[in-house]
Structures are given as C-alpha cells and as structure tokens.
GURO-839919 format. One record per residue (C-alpha): x, y, z; residue number from 1. Coordinates in Angstrom, 3 decimals. Layout:
% GURO-839919
- east / north / up / num
- X / Y / Z / NUM
...
***
This chain:
% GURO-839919
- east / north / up / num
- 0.000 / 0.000 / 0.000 / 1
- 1.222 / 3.491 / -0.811 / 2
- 1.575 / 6.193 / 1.731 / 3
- 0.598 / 9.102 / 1.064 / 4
- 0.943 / 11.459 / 3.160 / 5
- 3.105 / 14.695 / 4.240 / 6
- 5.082 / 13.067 / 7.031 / 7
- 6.105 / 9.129 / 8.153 / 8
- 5.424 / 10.572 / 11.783 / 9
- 4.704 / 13.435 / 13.523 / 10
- 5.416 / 13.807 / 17.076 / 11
- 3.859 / 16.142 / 19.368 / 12
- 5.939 / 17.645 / 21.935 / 13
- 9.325 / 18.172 / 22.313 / 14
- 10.174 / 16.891 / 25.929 / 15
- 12.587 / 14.290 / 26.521 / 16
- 9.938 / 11.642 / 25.420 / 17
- 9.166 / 13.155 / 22.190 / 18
- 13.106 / 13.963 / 21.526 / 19
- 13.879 / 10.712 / 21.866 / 20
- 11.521 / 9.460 / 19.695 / 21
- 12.342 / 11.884 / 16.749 / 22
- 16.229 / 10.647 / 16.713 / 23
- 14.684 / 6.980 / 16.886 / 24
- 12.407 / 7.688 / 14.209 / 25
- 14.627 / 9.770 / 11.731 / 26
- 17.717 / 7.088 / 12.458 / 27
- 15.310 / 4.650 / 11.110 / 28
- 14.476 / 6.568 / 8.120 / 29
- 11.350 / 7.814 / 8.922 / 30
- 10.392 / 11.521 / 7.263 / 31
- 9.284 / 13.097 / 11.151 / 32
- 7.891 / 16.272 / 12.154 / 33
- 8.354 / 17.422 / 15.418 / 34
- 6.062 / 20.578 / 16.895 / 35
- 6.056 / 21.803 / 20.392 / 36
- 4.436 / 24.958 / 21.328 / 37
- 7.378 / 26.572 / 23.274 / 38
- 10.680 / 24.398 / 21.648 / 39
- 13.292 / 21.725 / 23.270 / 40
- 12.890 / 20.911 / 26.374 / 41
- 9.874 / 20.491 / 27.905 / 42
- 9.836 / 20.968 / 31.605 / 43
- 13.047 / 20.020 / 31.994 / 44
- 14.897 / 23.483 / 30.955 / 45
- 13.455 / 25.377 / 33.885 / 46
- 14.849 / 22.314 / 36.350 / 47
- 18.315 / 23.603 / 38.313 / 48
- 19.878 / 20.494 / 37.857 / 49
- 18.651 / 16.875 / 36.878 / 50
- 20.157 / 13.644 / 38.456 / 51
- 17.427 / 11.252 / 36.943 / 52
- 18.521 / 10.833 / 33.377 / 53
- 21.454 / 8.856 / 32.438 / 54
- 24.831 / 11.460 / 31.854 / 55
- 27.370 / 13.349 / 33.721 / 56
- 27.733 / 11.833 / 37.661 / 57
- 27.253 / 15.131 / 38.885 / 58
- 23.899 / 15.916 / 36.784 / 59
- 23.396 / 18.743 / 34.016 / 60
- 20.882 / 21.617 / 33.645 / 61
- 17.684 / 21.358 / 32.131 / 62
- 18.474 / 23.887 / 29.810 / 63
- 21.633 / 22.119 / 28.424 / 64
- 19.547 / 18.287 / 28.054 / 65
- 16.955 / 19.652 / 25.519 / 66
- 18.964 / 21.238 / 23.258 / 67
- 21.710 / 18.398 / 23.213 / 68
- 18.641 / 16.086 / 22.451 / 69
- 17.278 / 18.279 / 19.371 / 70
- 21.058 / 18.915 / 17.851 / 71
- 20.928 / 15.042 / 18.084 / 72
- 17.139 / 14.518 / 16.102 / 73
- 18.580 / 17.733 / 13.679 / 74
- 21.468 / 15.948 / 12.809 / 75
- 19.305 / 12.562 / 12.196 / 76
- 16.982 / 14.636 / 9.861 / 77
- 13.852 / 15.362 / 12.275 / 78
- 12.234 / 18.761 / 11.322 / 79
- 10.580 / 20.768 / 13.951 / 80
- 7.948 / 23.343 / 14.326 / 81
- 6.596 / 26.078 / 16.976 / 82
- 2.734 / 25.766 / 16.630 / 83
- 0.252 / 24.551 / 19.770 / 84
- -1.474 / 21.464 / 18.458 / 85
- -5.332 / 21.341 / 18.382 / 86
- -6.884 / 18.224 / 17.226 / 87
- -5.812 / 15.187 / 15.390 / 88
- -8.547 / 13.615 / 13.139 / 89
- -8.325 / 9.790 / 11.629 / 90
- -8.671 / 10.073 / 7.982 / 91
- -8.503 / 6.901 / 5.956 / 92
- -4.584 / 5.666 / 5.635 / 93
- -3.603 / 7.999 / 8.694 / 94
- -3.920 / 11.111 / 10.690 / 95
- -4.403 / 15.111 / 9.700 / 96
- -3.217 / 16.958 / 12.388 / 97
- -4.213 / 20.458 / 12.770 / 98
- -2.713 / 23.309 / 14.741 / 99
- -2.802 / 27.444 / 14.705 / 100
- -0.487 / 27.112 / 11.811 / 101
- 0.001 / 23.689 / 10.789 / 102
- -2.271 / 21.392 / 9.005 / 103
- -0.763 / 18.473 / 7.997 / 104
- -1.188 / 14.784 / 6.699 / 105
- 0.643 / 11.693 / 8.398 / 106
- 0.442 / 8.322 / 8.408 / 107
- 1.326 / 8.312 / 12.192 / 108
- 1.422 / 9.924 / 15.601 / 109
- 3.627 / 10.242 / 18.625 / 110
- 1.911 / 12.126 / 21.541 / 111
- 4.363 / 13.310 / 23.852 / 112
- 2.940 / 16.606 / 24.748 / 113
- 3.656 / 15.975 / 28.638 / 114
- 1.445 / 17.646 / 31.502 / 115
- 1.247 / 21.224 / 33.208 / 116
- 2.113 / 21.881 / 36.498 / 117
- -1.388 / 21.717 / 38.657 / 118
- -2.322 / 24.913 / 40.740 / 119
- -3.120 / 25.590 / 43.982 / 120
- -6.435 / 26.959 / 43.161 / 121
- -6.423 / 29.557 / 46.309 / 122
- -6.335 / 33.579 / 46.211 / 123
- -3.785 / 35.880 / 45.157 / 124
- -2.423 / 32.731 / 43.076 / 125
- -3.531 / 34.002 / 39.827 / 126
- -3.333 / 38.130 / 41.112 / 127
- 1.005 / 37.432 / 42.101 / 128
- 1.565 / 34.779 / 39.013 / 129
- 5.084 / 36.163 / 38.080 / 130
- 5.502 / 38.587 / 41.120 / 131
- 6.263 / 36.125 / 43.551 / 132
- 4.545 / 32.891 / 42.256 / 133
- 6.781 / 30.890 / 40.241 / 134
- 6.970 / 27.716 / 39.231 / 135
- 10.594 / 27.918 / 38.557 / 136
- 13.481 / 28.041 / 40.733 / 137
- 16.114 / 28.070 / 38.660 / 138
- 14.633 / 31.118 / 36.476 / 139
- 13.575 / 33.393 / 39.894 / 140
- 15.760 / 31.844 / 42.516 / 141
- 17.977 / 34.403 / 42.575 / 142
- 15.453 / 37.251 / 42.557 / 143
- 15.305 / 35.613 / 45.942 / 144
- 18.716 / 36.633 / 47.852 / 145
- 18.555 / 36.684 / 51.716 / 146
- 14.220 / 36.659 / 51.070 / 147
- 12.205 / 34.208 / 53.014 / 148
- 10.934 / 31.582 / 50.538 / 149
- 8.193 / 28.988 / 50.627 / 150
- 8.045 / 25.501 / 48.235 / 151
- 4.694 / 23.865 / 48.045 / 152
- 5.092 / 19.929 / 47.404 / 153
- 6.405 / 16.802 / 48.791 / 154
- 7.822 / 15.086 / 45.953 / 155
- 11.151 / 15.336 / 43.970 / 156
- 10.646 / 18.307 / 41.983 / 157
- 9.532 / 19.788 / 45.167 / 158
- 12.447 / 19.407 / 47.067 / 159
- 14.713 / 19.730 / 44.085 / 160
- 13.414 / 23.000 / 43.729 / 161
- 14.392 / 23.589 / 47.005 / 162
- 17.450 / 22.427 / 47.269 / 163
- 18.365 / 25.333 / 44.427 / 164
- 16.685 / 27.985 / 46.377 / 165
- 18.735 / 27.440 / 49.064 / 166
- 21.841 / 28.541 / 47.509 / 167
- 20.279 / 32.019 / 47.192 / 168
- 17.538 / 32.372 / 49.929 / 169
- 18.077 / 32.992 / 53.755 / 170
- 15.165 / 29.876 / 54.402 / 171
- 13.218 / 27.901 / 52.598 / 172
- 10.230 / 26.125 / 54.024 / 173
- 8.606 / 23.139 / 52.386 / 174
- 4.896 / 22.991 / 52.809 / 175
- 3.142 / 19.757 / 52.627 / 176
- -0.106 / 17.686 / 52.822 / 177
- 1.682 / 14.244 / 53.695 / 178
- 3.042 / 14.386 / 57.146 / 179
- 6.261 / 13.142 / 55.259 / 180
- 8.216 / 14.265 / 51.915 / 181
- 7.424 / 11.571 / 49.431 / 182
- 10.550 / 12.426 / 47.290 / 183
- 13.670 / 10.341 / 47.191 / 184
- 15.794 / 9.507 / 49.987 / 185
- 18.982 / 11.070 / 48.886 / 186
- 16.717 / 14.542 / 47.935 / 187
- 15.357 / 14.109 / 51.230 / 188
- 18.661 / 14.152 / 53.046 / 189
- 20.273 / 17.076 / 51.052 / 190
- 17.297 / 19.180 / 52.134 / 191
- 18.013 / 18.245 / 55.866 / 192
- 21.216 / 18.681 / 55.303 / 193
- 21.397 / 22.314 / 53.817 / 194
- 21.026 / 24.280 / 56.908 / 195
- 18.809 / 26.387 / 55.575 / 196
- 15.673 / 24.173 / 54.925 / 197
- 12.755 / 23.512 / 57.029 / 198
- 9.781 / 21.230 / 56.548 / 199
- 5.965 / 21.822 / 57.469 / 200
- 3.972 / 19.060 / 57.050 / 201
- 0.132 / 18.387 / 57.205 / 202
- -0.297 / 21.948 / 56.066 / 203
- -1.805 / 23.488 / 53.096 / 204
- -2.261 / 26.861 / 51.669 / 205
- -5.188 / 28.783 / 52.337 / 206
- -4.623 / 32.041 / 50.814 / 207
- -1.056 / 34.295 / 49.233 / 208
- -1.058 / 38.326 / 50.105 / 209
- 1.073 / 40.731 / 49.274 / 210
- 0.863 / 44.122 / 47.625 / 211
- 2.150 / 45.959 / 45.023 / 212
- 5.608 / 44.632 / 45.163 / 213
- 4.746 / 41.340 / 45.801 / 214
- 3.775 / 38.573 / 47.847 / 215
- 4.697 / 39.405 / 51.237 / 216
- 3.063 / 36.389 / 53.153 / 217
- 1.093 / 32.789 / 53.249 / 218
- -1.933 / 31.603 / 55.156 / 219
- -1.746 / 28.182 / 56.086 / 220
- -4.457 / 25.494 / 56.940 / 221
- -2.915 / 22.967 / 59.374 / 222
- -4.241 / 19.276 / 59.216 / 223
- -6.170 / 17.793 / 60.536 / 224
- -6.493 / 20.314 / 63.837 / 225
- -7.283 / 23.276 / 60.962 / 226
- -5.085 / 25.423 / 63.133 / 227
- -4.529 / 28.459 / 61.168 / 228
- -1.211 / 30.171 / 60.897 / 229
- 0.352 / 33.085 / 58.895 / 230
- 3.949 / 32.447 / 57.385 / 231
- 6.346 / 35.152 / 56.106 / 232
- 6.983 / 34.536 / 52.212 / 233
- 8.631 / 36.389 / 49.436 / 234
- 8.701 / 33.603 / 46.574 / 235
- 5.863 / 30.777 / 46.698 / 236
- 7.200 / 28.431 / 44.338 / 237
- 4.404 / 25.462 / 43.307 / 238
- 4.941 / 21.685 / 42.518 / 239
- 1.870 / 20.198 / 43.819 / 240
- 1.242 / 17.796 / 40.512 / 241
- 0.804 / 17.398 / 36.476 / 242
- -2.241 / 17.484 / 34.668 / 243
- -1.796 / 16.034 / 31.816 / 244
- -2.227 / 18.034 / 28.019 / 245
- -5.004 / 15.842 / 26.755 / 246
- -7.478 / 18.172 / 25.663 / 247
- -6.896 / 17.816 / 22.079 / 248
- -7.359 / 14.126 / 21.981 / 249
- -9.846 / 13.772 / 24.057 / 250
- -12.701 / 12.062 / 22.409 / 251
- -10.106 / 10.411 / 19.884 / 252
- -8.470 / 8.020 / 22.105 / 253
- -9.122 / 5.707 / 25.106 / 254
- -7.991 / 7.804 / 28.685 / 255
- -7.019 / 6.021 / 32.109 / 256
- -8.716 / 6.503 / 35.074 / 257
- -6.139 / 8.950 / 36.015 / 258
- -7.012 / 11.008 / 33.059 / 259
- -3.867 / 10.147 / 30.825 / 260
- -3.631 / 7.964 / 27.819 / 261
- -4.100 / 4.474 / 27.990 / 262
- -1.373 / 2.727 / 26.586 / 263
- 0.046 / -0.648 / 25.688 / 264
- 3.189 / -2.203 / 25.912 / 265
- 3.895 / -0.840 / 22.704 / 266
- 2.964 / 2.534 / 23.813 / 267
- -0.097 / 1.916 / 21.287 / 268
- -3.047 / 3.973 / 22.144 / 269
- -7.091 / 2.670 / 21.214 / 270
- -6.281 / 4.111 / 17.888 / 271
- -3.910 / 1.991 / 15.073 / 272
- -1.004 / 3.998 / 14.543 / 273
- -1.149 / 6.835 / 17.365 / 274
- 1.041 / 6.285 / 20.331 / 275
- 1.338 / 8.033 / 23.207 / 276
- 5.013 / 8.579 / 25.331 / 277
- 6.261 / 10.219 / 28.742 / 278
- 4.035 / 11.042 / 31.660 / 279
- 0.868 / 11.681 / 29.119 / 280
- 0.375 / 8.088 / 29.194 / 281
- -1.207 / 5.977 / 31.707 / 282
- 1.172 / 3.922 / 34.577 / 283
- 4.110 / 6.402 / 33.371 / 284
- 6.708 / 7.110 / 36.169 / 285
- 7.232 / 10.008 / 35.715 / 286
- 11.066 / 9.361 / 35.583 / 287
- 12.937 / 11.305 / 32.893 / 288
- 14.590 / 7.921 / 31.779 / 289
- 11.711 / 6.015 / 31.414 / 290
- 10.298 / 8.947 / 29.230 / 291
- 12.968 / 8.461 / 26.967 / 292
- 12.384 / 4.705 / 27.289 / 293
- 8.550 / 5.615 / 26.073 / 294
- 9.997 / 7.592 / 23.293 / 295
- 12.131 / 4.813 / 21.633 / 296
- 9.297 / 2.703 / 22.078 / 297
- 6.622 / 4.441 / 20.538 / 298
- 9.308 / 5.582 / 17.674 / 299
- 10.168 / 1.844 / 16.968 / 300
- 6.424 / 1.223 / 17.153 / 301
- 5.696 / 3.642 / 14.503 / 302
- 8.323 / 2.398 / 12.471 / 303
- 6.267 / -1.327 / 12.440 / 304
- 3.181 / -0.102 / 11.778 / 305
- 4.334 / 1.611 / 8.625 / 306
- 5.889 / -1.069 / 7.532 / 307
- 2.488 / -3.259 / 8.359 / 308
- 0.874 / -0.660 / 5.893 / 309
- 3.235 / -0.422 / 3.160 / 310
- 3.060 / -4.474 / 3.272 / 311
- -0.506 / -4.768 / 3.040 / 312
***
C-alpha cells in the first residue's frame, strides 16, 4: 500500500519523550515532524539540575539536556515546528493533524505533549503569578537573595526545587499535605542537610497576600487540627502535581482513570497507529529515563506499523 501522506510521523511535543523518539524515528528513516508549542525541552529546561537521566555523575541543567537532544534529532533529519497542536482527526490511511499554523497529513502519531504543572487553586495565586509565584526556581531563585521563601510539594521536583533555592535564599520552608516528603531519599537528606531548609507538614495553603511589590506572606491550613497560621513569604514556588495536556485528543483516544492515555506495551493507544510517550500516558513514572524509554518505544512502534501498511 502506498503512503501518502506529508510526514512518516509526527510527534507532538518536544520533551525528553518526544526527543527521543524523533532521533529513533529519523535514524530509522522515517520523514518526522516534530512541533512543540514553546521548543526543546519540555519541563526540563526550567529544572536547576537533573540527576534522573542517564549522563554526567554530577547531573546537568535542564536547559543544556533539551537542546543536546534536538542537535541530536537535527542531525538525524527530524524537522521541527513552533505551533500549539489542536486536534488530530483519523482520515482513511492515517492522521491530519491540525494546529494554529500547521495542518498536515501523516500516516502516524507520537503524543508526547507531557502535563502542566497543577495549581493551587487559592487567592492571590492568579493576582502574584510572576511577582512572587513561580513555578521555577532556577529562572527566579535568585530574585530571591537573603528573602524568606516557601516551596509547596512533597515530591522530587519539590524538594529539588528547594534544594536550588537554598543557595540564594536565607530559608526555605517546604509545605506539605503528607506528614512526610514523598521524594527520594537522597533529595530528602540534602534538604536536611542544607542548613537552611525547614519542613511543614500536614499543612496546606489557604490564601497568598502581598501588595504591590509582591507577595509578602502565606496563610496556612494545618491538618487535621485546621489550626490556622500566617507564614512570612517572598517567593511561593508550586509543585503540587501534572495534569496532563489531553485536551486535544480527548474524544479520539481511550484515557485512564487517572485522566492520561491508555497505553500498551507498545505505547499503542485505542487508535492503530497513534502512540502516546512520557508522563501523558497511563502507569508512566514520571522518571525522565523512562520517558525516553517511552519515546524509543513508541518511535520503533511507529516504524512497524508503517511497515504493516506499506506491506498490506
């Protein structure tokens, strides 16, 4: 059967999942598209430092990884493209994929476009967004010298987050739900470890003030006694979960309970020929090396089904 379409693959999102599947996929031959809304990286370039992805022993920046991974899918003859994806539709012998720009044909699809980091959903989130609520440490840390600085989370980007703050703020304090951090033990120690790091647990936040310069404060709700407490705080910085960037598949493909795409072993979604990779799809880790695991998959995957087609 003849193919034809504009592209072998096109990948959606250019994350360490979907990075890793353009090299696979253009090493194999395949003609690959890769679009992203904001470029190379994902997630990733705003982290400090990242010690869960196979490399140097004493880590590398997020903003070095993404780049190294799309001179590496350049080289092996992936395209790419700046557009924000908006729906995929089946059309007979493949996908047309449609964007604010793009509108192209393909015969398959990679979905790697990752999640967004959840919100807090209390006051003065929205009204200090960028004037004291980040969700970036290593972009406003040091905006943060000798300031008082607060980390909502438990888990590792939480407290990797941190960690980085540290080096700039007089204190951090890391509020949580869980009564303990849920991160990894070596993050864990470092934090207890840095002199300058305290934890609150079984506390949320109940409300952010400030004024015209910025937040200034934090309410907290402590559980379960709902003991309510003010906390000084120049920098909230927010890692309280992903939701994951399904909107423009939903109603396409099969989701998890969890909201992500369901997935096989294959990384095949309910639909012939789309895949999904990296913490979009269901039971994902959430580990930057399985991600690229996902991405080699669902290239290689891509890469059979074509050749299914072309056979048939």
């Amino acid at each position: 059967m003849a193919l034809e379409m504009d592209n072998d693959v096109v990948i959606i999102g250019a994350g360490v999942a979907g990075l890793n599947a353009a090299i696979t996929a253009a090493r194999h031959g395949l003609q690959t598209l890769v679009v992203d809304k904001l470029g190379a990286g994902g997630q990733v370039i705003n982290v400090d430092r990242i010690e869960n992805f196979p490399g140097p022993a004493e880590g590398m920046a997020g903003f070095e990884l993404g780049p190294a991974l799309q001179i590496q899918a350049d080289e092996a003859g992936a395209v790419f493209a700046l557009d924000t994806i908006e729906q995929i539709e089946k059309i007979d012998g493949g996908f047309r994929v449609l964007g604010g720009d793009i509108d192209v044909t393909t015969a398959t699809v990679i979905v790697a476009a990752g999640s967004s980091r959840k919100k807090l959903g209390v006051p003065g989130e929205d009204e200090f967004e960028g004037r004291g609520v980040s969700h970036c440490a290593s972009c406003d840390g040091p905006l943060m010298k000798g300031r008082m600085v607060c980390v909502v989370g438990a888990g590792d980007s939480a407290l990797d987050e941190a960690l980085a703050l540290s080096e700039h703020a007089e204190k951090v304090s890391i509020v949580m739900r869980h009564r303990r951090p849920t991160a990894r033990h070596s993050l864990i120690e470092a934090c207890k470890a840095a002199g300058n790091i305290e934890f609150v647990p079984c506390s949320e936040v109940e409300r952010i003030d400030g004024d015209g310069s910025g937040v200034s404060s934090i309410t907290l709700h402590e559980i379960p006694s709902g003991k309510v407490t003010e906390l000084p705080c120049h920098g909230l910085f927010v890692y309280v979960g992903l939701d994951p960037n399904v909107d423009f598949v939903s109603g396409l493909v099969d989701l998890a309970s969890d909201g992500r795409i369901a997935v096989d072993l294959s990384m095949q979604t309910s639909v012939p020929g789309l895949f999904a990779a990296g913490d979009i799809r269901s039971e994902s880790v959430a580990h930057l090396a399985a991600s690229a695991g996902d991405g080699v998959t669902a290239a290689i995957s891509a890469v059979r089904h074509i050749q299914a087609l072309k056979a048939a």
